[in-house]
N, C-alpha and C positions, 0 to 999 in steps of 0.2 A: 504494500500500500504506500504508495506516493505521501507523504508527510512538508507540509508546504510552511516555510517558515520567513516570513516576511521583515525585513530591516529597511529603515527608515535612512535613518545617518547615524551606523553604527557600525566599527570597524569589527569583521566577525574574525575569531581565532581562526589561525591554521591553514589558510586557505594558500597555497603556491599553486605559480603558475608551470614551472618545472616539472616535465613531466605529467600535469595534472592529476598531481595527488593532492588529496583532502581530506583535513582535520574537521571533524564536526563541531559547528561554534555554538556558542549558548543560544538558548530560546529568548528570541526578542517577543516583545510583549504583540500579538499579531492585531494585525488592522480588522475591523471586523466586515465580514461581509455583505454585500446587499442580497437578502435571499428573497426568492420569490415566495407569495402566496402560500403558508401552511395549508395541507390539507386536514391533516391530523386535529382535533378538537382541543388537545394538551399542548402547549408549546412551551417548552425550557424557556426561561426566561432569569436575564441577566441583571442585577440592581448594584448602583455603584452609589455612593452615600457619603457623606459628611455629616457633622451637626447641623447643618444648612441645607444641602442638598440632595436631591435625591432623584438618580437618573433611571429608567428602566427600559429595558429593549426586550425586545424580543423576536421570534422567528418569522411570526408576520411580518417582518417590516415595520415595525411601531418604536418610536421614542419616544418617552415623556419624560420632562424633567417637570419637577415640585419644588419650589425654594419655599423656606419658612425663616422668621426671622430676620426678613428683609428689612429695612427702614423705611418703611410706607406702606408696610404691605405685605402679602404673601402672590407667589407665577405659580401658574402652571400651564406648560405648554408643552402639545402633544400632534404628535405627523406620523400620519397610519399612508403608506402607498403601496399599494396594488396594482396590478396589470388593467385595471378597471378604473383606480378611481385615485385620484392623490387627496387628502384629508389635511387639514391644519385646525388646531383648535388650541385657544390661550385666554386664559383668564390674567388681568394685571392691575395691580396701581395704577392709579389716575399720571402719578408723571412722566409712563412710560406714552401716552398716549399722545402727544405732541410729535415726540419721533417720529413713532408708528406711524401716523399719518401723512406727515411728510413725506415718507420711505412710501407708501403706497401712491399718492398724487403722483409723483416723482416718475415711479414706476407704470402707474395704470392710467398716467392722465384724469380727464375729468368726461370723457366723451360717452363711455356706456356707465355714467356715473349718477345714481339719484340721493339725495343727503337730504334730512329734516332734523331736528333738535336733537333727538337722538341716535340717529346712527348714519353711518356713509354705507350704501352699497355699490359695489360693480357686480355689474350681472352681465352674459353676452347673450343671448338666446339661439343655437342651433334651428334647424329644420325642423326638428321632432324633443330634441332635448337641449338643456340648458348646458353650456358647455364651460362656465365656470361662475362662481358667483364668491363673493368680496362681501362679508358684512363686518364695517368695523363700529363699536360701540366707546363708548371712555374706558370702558376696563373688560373688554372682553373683545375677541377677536378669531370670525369663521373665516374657513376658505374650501372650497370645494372645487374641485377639477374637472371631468369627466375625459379620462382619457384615453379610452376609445374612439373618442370623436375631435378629440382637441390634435393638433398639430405637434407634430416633435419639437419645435422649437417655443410655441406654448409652453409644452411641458417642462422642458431645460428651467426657461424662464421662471416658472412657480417653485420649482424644486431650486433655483439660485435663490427665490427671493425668502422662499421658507428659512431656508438658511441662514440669509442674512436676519430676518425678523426674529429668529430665536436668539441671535447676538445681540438683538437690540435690545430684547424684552428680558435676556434671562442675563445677561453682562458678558462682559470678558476680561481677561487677564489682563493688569497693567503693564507698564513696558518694567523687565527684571534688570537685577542687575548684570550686566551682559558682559563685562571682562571678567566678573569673579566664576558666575557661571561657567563662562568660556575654561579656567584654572580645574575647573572643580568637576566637569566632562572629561578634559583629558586625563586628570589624577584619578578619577574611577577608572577610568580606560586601558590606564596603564595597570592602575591596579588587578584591572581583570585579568589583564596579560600576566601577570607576576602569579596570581592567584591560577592558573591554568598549567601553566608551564610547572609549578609546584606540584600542582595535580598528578600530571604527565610524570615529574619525576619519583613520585611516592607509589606509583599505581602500581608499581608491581612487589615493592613494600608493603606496602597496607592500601587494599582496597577500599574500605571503609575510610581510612583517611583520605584517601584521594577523591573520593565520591562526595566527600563534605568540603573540601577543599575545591571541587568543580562547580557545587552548587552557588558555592560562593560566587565565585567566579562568575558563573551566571546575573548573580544576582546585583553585582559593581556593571555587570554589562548591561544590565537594565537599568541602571543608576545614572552610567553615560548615557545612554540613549536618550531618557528623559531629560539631563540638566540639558547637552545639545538639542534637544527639540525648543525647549524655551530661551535658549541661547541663539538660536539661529532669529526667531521671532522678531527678537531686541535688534536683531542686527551683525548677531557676533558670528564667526565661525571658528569651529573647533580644529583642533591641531589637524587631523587626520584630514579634512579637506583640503586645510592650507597646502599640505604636501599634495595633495590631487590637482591645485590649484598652481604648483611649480613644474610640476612633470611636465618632460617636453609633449608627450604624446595628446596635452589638455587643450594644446593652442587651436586656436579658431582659424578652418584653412582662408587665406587668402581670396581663392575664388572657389566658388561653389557651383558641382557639375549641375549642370538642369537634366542630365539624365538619368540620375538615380531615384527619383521621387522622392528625395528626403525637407520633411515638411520644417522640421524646426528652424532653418536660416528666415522665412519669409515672419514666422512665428515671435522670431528672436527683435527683427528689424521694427514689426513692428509693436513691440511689446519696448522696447530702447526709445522709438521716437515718443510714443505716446509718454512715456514716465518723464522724457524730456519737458515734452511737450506742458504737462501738468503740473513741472517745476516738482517732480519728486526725487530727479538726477540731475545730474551734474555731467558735462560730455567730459569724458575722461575718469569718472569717479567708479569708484569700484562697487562692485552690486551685490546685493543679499536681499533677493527676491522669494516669497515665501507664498503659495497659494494652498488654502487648506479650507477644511469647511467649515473653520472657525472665522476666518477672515484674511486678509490677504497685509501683507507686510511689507516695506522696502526699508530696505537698513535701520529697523528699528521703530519707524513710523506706521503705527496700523492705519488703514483707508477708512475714511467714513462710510456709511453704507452707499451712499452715491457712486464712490468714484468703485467701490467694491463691484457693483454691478453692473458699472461699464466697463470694467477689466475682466469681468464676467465674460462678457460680449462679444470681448475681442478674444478671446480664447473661443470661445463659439466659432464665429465667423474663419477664424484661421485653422479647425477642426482638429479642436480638443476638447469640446465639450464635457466628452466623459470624464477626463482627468482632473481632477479636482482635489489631487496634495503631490504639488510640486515644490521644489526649491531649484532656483537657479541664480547660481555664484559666476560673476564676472570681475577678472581683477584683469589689468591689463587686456594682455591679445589672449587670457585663459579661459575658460568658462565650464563649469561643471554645473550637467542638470541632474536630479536626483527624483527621482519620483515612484511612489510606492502603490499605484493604484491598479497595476498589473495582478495579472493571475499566472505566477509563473508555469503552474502545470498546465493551463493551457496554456500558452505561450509552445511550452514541451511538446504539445499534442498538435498543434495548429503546424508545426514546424515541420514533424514527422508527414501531417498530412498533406502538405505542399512540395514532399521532395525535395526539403532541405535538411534534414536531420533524418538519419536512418534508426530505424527502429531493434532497439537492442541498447548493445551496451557500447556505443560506439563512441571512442575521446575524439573531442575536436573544440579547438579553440575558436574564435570568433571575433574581431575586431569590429564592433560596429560603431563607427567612426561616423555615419551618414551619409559623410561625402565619399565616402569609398568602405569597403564589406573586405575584407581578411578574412578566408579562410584556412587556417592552419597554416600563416605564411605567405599564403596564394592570393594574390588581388585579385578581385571578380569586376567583370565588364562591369561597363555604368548597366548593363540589363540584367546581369548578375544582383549586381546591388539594387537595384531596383524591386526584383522580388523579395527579397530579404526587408528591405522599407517597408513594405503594401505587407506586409504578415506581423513585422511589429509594430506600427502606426494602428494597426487594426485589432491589434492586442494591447493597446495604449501603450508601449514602450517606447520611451522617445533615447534616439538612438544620437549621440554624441560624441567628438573627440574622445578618445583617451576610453571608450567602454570596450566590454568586453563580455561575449557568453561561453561561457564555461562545462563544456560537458565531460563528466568522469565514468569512470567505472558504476557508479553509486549516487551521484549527484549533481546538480547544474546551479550554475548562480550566473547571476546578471549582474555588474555595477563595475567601478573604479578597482584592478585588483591591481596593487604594487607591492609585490616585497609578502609580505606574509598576512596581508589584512586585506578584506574586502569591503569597500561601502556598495552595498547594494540589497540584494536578495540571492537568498541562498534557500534550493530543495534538496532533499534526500528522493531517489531514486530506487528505494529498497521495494 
């Protein structure tokens, strides 16, 4: 059974490109899936909590979060989506509802819009059925989709803004401290490395020692993972990019073929002039670009819900829509994109079924660079590399300087691999 283990920005143990052998790295905390439609009547459901908060998921597709202890107030806000229907429902405090409004005018206009003393709706009315309807009150707020009948880019749309409205109404993180942060990811990081390698050399000593000594280790690698995810937010980058960020292999080429299909030059260009454009860069300043489905960040500055959902947009329009937790680092002529919204076993399957990956236990490196595809060594035509693009674009992997796919006896990973560390994703193959 395939076991898929998903890394954000986290250097995984063990991993050489020599020969293509591999160390199995600790378990990163995984991203959770979007699942379809339960049929089943019981569904596992997951609760994550504070004295404040309290979030709940589950197999349908359902989130809600519940704050209590709020100052004004007690949220709750909840988004059920289906193959059938997208749902949004929030109860709030009277001062979230200024925002609120704004964010929806902003977004829905005033055209299919009727409003009296107590509430604003947007309704659209279909042929035969209502194809979405908007009711916002002072402290309460519906939204209903239908989307069977609604448009793909409709839907995009309400699923960007749901997102954004949950940031509005339930808060987010303020900016951290981002150089101690930065200290305090690589010291666990190393520390993991210390605590592993310890491991390794006890294990044929004492197993039981070495088994608690790995755990650890795991668990300083979950310690890096999270202080650089709120590290990156701020602005900051951790040690292990910096060095992705000097490798000659990072540099951004020069000119870029038009015959391989690779999407992220036109992606990149215009994602650089727009942030120019908005006075969020500087021509020449180095980038800590961060999109997630908390909210979107440059060097430290989060977006307001505005400018959030026209950087929405432009990832729409330049087809990324799906991808929705990226990070992308530009220093100089370097650039490293990282993004963990892939499904490496498909990816594994998609690859096999396309006649690029044989089926078995076959090693083969893979340079996906974009502007040119390395195979074991081997540069592949621009039409070569062209199918290789149109199979990861389509499996949302965005393919970059200095990347690489990794297949073993046992295993494959995707991301930055130099030296004995990988940022990327990493599966077992067992």
């Amino acid at each position: 059974m395939k076991t898929l283990r998903n890394i954000l920005v986290l250097a995984v143990l063990g991993i050489t490109t020599t020969g293509i052998a591999q160390t199995l790295p600790p378990t990163p905390p995984a991203k959770p899936a979007r699942p379809a439609r339960a049929a089943a009547p019981a569904t596992p459901v997951n609760v994550y909590e504070d004295a404040s908060t309290r979030v709940t998921t589950n197999s349908s597709n359902r989130s809600v979060i519940t704050q209590t202890g709020n100052k004004g107030g007690n949220i709750s806000f909840s988004v059920s989506s289906s193959n059938d229907e997208y749902r949004l429902k929030s109860k709030f405090p009277n001062r979230c509802y200024p925002e609120v409004k704004e964010f929806l005018l902003q977004e829905m206009g005033t055209k299919n819009m009727q409003s009296s003393a107590k509430s604003m709706v947007w309704s659209l009315e279909g042929d035969d059925n209502t194809v979405y309807e908007i009711e916002l009150q002072e402290r309460k707020l519906d939204i209903e989709l239908d989307k069977e009948i609604a448009s793909p880019e409709l839907i995009s749309k309400f699923e960007d803004m749901g997102i954004i409205l949950r940031t509005l109404i339930s808060g987010g993180s303020e900016r951290q401290e981002v150089a101690r942060l930065e200290r305090e990811a690589d010291r666990a990081q190393r520390d993991a490395e210390r605590m592993q390698r310890e491991a390794e050399r006890l294990e044929a000593m004492s197993v039981r020692e070495a088994e608690r000594l790995s755990r650890e280790a795991e668990r300083l690698s979950r310690e890096a993972y999270k202080l650089s995810l709120i590290s990156k937010r701020g602005g900051g980058i951790d040690g292990y990019v910096r060095e992705v960020l000097q490798h000659q292999s990072t540099v951004y080429p020069s000119k870029i073929s038009k015959g391989t299909g690779w999407k992220w030059p036109a992606m990149q260009e215009a994602l650089l002039n727009k942030l120019m454009e908005d006075g969020f860069l500087k021509k020449g300043e180095e980038l800590v670009f961060v999109k997630e489905d908390s909210g979107m960040y440059v060097n430290g500055d989060k977006m307001n819900p505005a400018s959030w959902s026209s950087y929405n947009s432009l990832f729409r329009k330049n087809g990324y829509a799906s991808i929705d937790d990226v990070s992308f680092y530009k220093k100089e002529n370097h650039i490293a994109v990282i993004n963990a919204t892939f499904d490496l076993e498909d990816l594994h399957d998609n690859l096999v079924r396309n006649g690029l990956l044989k089926k078995g236990n076959e090693q083969i490196k893979v340079d996906i660079n974009g502007n040119s595809i390395v195979v074991n060594g081997k540069k592949l035509s621009d039409a070569g590399a062209a199918r290789w693009n149109a199979v990861l674009h389509t499996n949302l992997v965005i393919p970059a300087p200095g990347k690489t796919l990794i297949v073993g006896s046992n295993f494959m990973s995707l991301g930055y691999s130099f030296g004995k560390n990988t940022l990327g994703t990493w599966m077992s193959l067992d």
